[in-house]
N, C-alpha and C positions, 0 to 999 in steps of 0.2 A: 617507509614506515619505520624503518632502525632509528632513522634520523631523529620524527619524530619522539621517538625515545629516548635518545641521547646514547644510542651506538651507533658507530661509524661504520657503513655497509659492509667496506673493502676487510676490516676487522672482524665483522661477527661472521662473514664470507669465509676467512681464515679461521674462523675458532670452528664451523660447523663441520671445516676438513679432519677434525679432532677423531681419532677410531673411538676414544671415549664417548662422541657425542652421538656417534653412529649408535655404541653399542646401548647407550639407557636409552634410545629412541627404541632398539627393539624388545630392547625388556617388556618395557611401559607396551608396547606392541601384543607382546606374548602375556603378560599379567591383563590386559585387558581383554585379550580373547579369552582367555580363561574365565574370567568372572563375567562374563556374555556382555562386554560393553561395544556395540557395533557404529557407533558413529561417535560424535560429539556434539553438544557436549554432553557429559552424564554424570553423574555425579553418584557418590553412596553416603549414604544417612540410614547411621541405626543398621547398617549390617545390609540396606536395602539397595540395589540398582535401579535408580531412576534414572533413564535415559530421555534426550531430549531436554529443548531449553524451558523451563521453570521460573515461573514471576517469583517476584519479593515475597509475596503473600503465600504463596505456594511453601516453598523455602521453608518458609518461616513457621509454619502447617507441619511440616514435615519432620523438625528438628523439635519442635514440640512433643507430638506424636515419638520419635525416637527414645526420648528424653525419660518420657513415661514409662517406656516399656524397659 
């Protein structure tokens, strides 16, 4: 999948040994058990926790609705 993307395995392997990359992994960890985000994906709009995956149309419902209030 790196490859895909245009990273090379054995490098993004060595970048992920980073304690930097360790540590915003557990931030993002700790910030989302905080605000009740229990899986992925989830998103926030408008200050709101919508968890779970969301069509286009939804999305797009929702950021409207935000926008308003």
């Amino acid at each position: 999948m790196a490859q895909r993307v245009g990273f090379e395995p054995e490098q993004l392997r060595e970048a992920m040994k980073d304690p930097a990359v360790e540590a915003e992994l557990q931030a993002n960890i700790t910030l989302g058990g905080r605000i009740g985000v229990r899986g992925t994906p989830a998103f926030i709009i408008g200050g709101r926790l919508v968890p779970g995956a969301i069509d286009l149309d939804q999305m797009r419902s929702l950021i409207a609705a935000a926008r308003q209030s």
